[in-house]
C-alpha positions as CSV (number, residue, x, y, z in Angstrom):
1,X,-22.6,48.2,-50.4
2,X,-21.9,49.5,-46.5
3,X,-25.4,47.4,-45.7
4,X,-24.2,44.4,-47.4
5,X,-20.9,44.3,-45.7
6,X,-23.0,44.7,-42.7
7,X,-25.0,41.9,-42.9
8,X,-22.3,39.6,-44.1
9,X,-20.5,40.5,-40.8
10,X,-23.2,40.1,-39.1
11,X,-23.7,36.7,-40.2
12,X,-20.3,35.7,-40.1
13,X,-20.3,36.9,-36.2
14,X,-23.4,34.9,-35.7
15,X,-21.5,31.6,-37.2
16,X,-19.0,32.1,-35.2
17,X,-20.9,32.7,-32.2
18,X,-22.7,29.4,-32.6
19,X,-21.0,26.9,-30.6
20,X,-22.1,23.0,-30.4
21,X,-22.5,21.9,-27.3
22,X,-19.1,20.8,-25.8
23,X,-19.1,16.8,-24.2
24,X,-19.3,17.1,-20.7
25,X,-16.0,16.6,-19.1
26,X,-15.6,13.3,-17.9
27,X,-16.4,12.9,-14.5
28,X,-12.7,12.4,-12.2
29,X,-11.7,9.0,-12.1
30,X,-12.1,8.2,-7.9
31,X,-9.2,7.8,-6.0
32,X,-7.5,4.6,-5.8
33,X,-7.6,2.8,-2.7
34,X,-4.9,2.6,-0.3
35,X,-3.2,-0.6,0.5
36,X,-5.1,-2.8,2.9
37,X,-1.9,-4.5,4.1
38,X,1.4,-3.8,4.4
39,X,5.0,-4.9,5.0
40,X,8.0,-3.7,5.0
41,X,11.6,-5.4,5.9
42,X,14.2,-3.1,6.6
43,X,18.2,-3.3,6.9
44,X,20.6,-5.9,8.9
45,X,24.1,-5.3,8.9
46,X,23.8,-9.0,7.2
47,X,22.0,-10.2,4.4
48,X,18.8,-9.6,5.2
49,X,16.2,-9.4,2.8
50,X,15.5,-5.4,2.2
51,X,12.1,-5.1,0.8
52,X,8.1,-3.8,1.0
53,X,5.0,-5.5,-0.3
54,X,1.8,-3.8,-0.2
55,X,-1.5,-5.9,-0.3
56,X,-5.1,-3.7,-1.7
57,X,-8.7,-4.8,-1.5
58,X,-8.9,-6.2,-4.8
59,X,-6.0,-8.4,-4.2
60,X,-3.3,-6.5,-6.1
61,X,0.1,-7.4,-4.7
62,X,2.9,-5.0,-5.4
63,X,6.0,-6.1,-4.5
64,X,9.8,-4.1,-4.3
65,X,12.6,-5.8,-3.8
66,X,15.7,-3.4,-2.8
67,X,18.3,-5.7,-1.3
68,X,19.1,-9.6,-1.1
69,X,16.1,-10.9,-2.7
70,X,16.0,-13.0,-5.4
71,X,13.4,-10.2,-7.2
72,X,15.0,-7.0,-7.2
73,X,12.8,-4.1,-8.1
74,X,9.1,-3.5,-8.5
75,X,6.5,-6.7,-9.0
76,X,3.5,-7.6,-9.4
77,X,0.6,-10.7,-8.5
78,X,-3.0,-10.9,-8.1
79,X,-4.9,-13.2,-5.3
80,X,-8.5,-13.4,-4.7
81,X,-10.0,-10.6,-2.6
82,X,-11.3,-13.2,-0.5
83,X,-8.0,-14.0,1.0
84,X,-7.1,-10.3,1.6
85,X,-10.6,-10.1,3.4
86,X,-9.9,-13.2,5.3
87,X,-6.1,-12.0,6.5
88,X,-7.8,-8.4,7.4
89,X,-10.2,-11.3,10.1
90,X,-7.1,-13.2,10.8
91,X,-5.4,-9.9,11.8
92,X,-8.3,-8.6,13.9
93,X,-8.9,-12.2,15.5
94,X,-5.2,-12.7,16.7
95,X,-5.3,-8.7,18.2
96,X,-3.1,-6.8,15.9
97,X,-5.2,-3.3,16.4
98,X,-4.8,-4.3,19.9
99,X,-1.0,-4.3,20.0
100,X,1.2,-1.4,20.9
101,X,2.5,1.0,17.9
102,X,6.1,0.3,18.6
103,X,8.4,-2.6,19.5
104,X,11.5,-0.7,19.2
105,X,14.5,0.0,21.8
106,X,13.6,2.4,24.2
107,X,10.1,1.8,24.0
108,X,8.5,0.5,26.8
109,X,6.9,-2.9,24.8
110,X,10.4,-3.6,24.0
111,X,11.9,-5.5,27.0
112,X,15.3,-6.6,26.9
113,X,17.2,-5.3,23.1
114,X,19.9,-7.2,21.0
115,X,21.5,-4.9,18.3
116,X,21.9,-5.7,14.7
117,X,18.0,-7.4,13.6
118,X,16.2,-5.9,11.2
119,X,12.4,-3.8,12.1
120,X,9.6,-5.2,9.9
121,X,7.0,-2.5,9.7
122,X,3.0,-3.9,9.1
123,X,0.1,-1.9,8.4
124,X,-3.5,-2.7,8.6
125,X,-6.8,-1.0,7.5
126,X,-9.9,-1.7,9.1
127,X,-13.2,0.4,8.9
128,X,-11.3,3.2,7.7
129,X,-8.4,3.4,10.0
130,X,-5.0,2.2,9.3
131,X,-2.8,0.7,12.2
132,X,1.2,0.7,11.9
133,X,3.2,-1.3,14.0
134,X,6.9,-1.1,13.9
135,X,8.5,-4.3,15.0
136,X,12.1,-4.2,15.9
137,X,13.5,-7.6,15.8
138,X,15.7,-7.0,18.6
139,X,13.0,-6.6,20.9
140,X,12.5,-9.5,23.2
141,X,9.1,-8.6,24.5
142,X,7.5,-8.4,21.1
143,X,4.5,-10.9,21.1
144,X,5.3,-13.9,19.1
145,X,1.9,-13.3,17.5
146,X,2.7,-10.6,16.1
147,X,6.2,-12.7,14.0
148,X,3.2,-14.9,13.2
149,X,1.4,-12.5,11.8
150,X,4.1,-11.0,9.8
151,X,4.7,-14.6,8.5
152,X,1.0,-14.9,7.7
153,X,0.9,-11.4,5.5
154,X,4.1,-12.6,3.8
155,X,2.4,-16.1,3.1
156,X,-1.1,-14.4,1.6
157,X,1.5,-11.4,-0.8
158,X,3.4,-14.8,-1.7
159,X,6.5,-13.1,-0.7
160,X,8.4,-16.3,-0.8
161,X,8.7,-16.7,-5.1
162,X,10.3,-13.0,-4.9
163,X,12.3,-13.1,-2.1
164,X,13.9,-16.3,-2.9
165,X,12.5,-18.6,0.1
């Protein structure tokens, strides 16, 4: 009787041992790419419009309105990666990596300052490396290329149907 009980717990030890195979974990999902554009319009002491809008290589356009924009809150549009790959060449063609980091009071691209404007804040990524230039509006010796290119990243994110222009 012992040497039965044996063997049966030997064999119930040995089915329990057994283990099938488990699936392989599945392997991690790869980051998600950063933005390859962004902009962001900050606070007036008027009604300016208070938002960011972030622009990736596959053409997803996130949008989130925080203050007089027609749009309030996060939204959301898709345009052909094409266009995001041509305004990453516009950008590079007109200089932006160029241009200084800051356009802000104090700093020496500024020039002359008027109080009250709202900074518009743009990022770029080229070849790996982002560039951020923060744009005080105030600041008279800002390159007008650079308010052109602002325009031109608000006209490719189609800013205009969320922020009510």
């Amino acid at each position: 009787m012992m040497v039965r009980a044996l063997v049966l717990a030997a064999v119930v030890l040995a089915a329990c041992s057994r283990r099938e195979a488990e699936p392989a974990a599945a392997p991690a999902a790869a980051p998600a790419a950063g933005p390859a554009v962004t902009l962001e319009r900050t606070p007036c002491f008027g009604t300016c419009p208070v938002y960011t809008v972030a622009i990736s290589r596959s053409g997803e356009v996130t949008f989130d309105g925080k203050r007089h924009v027609a749009q309030a809150g996060q939204a959301t549009a898709k345009i052909p990666p094409e266009r995001v790959d041509s305004l990453l060449a516009e950008l590079a063609a007109a200089g932006y990596f160029e241009l200084a980091d800051a356009y802000v009071m104090d700093a020496p691209a500024c020039g002359m300052y008027a109080t009250d404007l709202p900074t518009v804040i743009t990022s770029a990524v080229r070849d790996g490396e982002t560039k951020t230039i923060r744009h005080d509006r105030g600041c008279s010796a800002a390159p007008p290329e650079l308010s052109q290119l602002e325009q031109r990243i608000e006209e490719v994110a189609g800013t205009g149907k969320w922020v009510g222009k």
